[in-house]
DOFI-36633 format. One record per residue: residue in one letter; x, y, z of N, C-alpha, C, O in turn. Coordinates in steps of 0.2 Angstrom, whole numbers, plus 2048, in hexadecimal, padded with zeros to 3 digits. Layout:
N
+------+------+------+------+-------+-------+-------+------+------+------+------+------+------+
| rest | n.px | n.py | n.pz | ca.px | ca.py | ca.pz | c.px | c.py | c.pz | o.px | o.py | o.pz |
+------+------+------+------+-------+-------+-------+------+------+------+------+------+------+
|    a |    X |    Y |    Z |     X |     Y |     Z |    X |    Y |    Z |    X |    Y |    Z |
...
+------+------+------+------+-------+-------+-------+------+------+------+------+------+------+
This chain:
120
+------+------+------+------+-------+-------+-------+------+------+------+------+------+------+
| rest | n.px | n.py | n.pz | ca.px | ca.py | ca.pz | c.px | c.py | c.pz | o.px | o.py | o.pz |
+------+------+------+------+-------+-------+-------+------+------+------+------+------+------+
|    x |  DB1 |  D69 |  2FB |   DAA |   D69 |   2FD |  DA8 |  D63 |  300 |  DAA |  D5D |  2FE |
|    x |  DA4 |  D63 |  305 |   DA2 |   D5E |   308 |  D9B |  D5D |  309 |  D96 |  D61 |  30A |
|    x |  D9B |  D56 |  307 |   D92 |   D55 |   307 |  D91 |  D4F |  309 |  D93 |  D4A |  308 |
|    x |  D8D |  D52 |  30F |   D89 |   D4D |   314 |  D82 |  D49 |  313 |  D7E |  D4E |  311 |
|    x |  D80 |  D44 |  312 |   D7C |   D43 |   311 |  D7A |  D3B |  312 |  D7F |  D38 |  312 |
|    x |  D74 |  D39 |  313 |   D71 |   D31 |   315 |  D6F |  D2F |  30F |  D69 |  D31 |  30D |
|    x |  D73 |  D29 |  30A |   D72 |   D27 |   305 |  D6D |  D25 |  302 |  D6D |  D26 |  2FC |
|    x |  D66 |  D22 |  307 |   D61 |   D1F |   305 |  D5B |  D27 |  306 |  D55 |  D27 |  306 |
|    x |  D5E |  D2C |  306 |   D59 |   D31 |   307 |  D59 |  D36 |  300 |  D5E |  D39 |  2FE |
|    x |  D52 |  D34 |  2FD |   D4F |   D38 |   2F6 |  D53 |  D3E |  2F6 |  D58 |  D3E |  2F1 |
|    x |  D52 |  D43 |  2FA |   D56 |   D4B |   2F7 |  D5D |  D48 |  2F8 |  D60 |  D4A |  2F4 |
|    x |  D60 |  D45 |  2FE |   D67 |   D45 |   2FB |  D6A |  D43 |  2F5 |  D70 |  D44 |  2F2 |
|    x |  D64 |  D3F |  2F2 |   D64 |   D3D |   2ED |  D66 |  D42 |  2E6 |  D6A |  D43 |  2E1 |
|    x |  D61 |  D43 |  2E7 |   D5F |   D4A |   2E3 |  D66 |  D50 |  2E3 |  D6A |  D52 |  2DE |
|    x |  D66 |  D50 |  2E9 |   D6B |   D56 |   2E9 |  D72 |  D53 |  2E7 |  D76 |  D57 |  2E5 |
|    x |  D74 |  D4D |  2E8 |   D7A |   D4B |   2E4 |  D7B |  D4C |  2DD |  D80 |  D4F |  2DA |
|    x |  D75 |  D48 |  2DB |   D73 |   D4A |   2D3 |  D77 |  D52 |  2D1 |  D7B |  D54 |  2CD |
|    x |  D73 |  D54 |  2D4 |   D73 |   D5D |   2D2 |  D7B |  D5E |  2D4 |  D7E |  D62 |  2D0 |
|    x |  D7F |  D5C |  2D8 |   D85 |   D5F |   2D9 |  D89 |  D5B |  2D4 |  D8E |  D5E |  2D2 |
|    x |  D88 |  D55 |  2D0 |   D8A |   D51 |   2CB |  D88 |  D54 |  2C5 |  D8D |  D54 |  2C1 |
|    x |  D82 |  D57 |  2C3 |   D80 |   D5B |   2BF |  D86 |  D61 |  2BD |  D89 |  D61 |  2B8 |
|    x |  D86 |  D64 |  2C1 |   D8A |   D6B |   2C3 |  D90 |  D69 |  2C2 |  D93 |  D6D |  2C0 |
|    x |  D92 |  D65 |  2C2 |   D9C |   D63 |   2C1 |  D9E |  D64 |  2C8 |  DA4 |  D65 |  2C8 |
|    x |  D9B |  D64 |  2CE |   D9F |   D68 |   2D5 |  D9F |  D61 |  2D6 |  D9C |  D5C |  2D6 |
|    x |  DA7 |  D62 |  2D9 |   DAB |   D5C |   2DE |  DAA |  D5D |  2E5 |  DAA |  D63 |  2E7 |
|    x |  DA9 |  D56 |  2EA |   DA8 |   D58 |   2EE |  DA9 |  D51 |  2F2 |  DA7 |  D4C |  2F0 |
|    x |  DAC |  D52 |  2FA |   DAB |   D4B |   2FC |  DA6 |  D4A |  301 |  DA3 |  D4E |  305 |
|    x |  DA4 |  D43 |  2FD |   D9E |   D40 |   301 |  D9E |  D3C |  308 |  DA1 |  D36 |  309 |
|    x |  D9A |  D40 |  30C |   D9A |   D3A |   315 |  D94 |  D3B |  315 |  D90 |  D3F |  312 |
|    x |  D93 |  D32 |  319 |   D8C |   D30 |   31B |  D8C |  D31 |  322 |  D90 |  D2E |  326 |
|    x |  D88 |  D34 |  322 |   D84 |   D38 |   328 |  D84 |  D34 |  32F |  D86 |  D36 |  335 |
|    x |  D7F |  D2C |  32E |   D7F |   D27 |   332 |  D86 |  D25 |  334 |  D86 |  D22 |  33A |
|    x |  D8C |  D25 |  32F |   D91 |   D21 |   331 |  D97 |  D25 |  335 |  D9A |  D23 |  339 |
|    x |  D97 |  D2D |  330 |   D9A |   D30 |   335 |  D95 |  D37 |  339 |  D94 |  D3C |  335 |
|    x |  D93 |  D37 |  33B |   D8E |   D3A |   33D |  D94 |  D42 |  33F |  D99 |  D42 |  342 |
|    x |  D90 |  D46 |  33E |   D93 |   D4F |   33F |  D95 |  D4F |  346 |  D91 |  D4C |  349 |
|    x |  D9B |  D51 |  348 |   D9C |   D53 |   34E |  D99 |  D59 |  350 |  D97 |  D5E |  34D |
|    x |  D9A |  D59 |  35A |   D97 |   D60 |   35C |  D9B |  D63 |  358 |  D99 |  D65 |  353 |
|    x |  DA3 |  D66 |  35A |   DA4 |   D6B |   353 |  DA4 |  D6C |  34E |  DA4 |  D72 |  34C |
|    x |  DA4 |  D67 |  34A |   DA2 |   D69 |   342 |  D9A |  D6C |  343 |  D98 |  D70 |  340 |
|    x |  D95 |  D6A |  347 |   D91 |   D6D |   347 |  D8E |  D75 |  349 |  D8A |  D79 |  347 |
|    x |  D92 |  D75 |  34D |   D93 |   D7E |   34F |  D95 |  D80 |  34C |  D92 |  D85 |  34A |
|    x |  D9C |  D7F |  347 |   D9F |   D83 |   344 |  D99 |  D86 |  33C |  D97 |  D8C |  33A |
|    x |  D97 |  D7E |  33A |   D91 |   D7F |   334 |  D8C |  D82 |  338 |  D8A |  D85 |  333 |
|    x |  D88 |  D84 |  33C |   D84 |   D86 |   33E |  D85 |  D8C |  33F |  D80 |  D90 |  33E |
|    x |  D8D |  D91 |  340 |   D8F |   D95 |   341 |  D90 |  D99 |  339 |  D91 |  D9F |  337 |
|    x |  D91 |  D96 |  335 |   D95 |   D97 |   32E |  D8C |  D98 |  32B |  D8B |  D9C |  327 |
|    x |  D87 |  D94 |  32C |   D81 |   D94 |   327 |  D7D |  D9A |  328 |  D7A |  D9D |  324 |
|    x |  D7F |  D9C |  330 |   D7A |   DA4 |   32F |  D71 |  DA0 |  32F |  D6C |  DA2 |  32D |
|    x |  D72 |  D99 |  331 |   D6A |   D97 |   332 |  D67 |  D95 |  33B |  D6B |  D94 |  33F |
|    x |  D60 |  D95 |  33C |   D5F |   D93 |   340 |  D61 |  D8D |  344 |  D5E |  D8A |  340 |
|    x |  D62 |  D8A |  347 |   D65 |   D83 |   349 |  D62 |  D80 |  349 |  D63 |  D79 |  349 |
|    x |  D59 |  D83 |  34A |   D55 |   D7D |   348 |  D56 |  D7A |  341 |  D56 |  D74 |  341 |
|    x |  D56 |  D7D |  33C |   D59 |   D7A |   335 |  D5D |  D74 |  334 |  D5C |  D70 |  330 |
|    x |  D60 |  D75 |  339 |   D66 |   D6F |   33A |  D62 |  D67 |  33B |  D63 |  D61 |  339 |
|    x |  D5F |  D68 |  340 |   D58 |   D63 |   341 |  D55 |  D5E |  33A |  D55 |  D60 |  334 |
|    x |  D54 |  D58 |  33C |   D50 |   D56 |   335 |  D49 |  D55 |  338 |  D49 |  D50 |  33B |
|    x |  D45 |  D59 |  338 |   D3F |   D5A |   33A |  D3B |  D54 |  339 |  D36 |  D53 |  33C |
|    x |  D3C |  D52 |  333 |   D37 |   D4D |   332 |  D39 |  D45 |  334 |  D35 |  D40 |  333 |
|    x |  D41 |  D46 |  336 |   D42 |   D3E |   338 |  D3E |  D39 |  33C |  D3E |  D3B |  342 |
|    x |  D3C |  D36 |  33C |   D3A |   D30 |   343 |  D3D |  D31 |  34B |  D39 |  D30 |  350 |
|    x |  D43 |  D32 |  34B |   D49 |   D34 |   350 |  D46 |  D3A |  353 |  D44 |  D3B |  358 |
|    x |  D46 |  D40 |  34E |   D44 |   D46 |   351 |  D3D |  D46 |  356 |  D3D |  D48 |  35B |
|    x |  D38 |  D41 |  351 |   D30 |   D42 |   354 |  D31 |  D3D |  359 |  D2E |  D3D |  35F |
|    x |  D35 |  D37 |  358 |   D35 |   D31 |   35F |  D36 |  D35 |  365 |  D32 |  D35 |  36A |
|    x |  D3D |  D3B |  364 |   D3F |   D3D |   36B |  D3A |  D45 |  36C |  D3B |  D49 |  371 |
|    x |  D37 |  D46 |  368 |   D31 |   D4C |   36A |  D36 |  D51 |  36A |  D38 |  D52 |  370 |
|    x |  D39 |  D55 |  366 |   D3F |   D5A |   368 |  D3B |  D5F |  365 |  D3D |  D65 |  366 |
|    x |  D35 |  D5E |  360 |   D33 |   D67 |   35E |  D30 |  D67 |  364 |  D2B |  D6A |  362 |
|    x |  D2F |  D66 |  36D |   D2C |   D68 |   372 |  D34 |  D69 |  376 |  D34 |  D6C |  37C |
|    x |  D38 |  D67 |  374 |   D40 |   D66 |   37A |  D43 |  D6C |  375 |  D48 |  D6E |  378 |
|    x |  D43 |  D6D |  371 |   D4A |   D70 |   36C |  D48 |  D78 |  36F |  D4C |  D7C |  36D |
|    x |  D43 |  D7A |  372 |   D41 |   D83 |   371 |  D44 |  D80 |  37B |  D43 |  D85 |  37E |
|    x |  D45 |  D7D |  37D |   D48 |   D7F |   384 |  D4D |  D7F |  386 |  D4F |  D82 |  38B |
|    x |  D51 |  D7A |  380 |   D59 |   D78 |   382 |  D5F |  D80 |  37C |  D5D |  D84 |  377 |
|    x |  D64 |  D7E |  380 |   D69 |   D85 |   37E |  D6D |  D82 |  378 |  D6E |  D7C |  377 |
|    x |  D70 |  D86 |  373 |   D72 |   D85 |   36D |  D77 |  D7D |  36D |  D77 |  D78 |  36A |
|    x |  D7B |  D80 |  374 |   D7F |   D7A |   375 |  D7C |  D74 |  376 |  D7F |  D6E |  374 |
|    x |  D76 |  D73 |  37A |   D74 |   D6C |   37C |  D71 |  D6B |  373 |  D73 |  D65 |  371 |
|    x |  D6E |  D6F |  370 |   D6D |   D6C |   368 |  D72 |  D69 |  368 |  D72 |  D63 |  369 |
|    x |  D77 |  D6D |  365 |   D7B |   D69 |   361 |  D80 |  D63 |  364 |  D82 |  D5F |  360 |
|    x |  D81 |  D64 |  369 |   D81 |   D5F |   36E |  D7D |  D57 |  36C |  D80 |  D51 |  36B |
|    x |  D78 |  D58 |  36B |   D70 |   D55 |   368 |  D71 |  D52 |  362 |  D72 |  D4C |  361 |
|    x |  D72 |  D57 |  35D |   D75 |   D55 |   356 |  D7A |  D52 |  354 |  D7A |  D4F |  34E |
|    x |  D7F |  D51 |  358 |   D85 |   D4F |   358 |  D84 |  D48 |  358 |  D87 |  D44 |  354 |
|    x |  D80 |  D44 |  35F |   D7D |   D3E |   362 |  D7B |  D38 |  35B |  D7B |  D32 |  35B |
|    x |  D79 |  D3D |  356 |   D73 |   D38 |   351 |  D75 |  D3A |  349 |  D70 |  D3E |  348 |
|    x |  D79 |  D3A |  345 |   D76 |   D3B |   33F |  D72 |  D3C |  33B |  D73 |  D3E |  335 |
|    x |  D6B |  D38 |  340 |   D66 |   D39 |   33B |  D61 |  D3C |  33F |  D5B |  D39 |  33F |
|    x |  D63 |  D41 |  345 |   D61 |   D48 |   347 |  D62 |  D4E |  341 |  D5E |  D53 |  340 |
|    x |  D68 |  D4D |  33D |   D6B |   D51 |   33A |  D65 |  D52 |  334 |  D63 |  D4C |  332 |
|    x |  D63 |  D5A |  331 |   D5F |   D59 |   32B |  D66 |  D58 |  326 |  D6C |  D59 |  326 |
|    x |  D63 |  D54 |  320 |   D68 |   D53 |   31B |  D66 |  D56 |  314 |  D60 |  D57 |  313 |
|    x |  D68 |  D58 |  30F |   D70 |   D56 |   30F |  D74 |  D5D |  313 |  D71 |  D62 |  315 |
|    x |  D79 |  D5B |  314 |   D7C |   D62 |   316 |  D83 |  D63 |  313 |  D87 |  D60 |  315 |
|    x |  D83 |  D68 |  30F |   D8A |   D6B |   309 |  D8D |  D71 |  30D |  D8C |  D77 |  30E |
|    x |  D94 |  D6D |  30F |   D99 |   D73 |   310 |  D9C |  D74 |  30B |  D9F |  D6F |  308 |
|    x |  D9D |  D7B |  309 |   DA2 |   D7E |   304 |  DA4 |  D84 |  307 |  DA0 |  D88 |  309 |
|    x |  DAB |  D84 |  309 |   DAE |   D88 |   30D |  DA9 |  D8D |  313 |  DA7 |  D8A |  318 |
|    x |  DA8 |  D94 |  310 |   DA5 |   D98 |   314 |  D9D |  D96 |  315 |  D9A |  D97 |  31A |
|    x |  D9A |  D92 |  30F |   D92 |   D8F |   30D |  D92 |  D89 |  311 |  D97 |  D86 |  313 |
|    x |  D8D |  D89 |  314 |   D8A |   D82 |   317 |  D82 |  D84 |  317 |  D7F |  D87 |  31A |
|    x |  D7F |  D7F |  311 |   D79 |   D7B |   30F |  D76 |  D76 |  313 |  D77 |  D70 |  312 |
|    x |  D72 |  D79 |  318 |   D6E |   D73 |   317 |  D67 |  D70 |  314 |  D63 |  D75 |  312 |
|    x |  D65 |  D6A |  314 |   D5F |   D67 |   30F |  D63 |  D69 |  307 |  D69 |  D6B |  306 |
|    x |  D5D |  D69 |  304 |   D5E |   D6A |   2FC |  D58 |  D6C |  2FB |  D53 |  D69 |  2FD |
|    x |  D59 |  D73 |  2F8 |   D55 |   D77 |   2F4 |  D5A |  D7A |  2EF |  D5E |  D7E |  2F0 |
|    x |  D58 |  D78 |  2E8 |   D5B |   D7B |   2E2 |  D5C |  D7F |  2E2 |  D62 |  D80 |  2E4 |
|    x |  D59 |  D85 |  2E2 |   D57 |   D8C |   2DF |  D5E |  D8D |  2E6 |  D63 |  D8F |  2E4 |
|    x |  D5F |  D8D |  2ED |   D64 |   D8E |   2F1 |  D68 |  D8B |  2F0 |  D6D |  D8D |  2F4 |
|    x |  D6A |  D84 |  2EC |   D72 |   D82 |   2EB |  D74 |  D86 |  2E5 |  D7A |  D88 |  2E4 |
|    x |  D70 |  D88 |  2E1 |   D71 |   D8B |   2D9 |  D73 |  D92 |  2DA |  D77 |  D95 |  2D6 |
|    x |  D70 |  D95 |  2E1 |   D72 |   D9C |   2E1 |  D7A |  D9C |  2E3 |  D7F |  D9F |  2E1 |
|    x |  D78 |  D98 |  2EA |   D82 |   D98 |   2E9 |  D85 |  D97 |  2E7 |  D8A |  D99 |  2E8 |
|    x |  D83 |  D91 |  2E0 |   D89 |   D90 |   2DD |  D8B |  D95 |  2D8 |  D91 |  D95 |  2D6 |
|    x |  D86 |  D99 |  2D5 |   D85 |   D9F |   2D1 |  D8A |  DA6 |  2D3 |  D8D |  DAA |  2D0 |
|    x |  D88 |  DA5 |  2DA |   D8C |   DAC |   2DE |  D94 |  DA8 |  2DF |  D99 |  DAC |  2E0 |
|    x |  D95 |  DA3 |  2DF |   D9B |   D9F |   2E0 |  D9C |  D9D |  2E6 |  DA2 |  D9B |  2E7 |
|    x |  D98 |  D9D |  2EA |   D99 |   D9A |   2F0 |  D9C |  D92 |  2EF |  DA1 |  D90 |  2F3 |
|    x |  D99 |  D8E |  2E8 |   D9B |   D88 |   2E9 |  DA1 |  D87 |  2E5 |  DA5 |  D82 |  2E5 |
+------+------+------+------+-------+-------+-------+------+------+------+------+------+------+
């Protein structure tokens, strides 16, 4: 299992907690240092079944400096992720690969379901 995340940020925080709580093993990458490539990005973005704005951290500095909730509804999947790929901390965090699962943020009640269904 792989978990991405930016050390100094509260829910990543949070959500390690909870994956250390749970007993699940997993390896840890910092986001800023290795930041997701275009492919690992498509391929997660393809496996999550989510909209690619999700993938966004909407609330970063990065996001609102470069004004992209007015650019992101004009550009094509490819130039996103293309985009996310540039910055780390474009990427929302945390983001949990477990095989077919890819989480992103943390929300309990959705990491507890799949670990319940076995996803994790």
């Amino acid at each position: 299992m792989l978990f991405v995340e930016y050390p100094p940020c509260s829910t990543c925080k949070k959500a390690k907690k909870w994956l250390d709580e749970h007993g699940l093993a997993y390896t840890d990458r910092h986001i800023k240092d290795d930041n997701p490539t275009f492919e690992e990005l498509r391929d997660w973005h393809e496996r999550s079944g989510l909209p690619l704005k999700k993938f966004f951290n909407t609330s970063g500095m990065l996001y609102k400096s470069m004004e992209l909730k007015n650019k992101l509804p004009l550009m094509t999947v490819e130039e996103q992720l293309r985009l996310l790929a540039t910055d780390g901390m474009l990427v929302k965090r945390p983001v949990l690969v477990a095989g077919s699962t890819v989480l992103v943020g943390f929300r309990e009640a959705e990491w507890s379901a799949a670990l319940e269904g076995g996803q994790l």
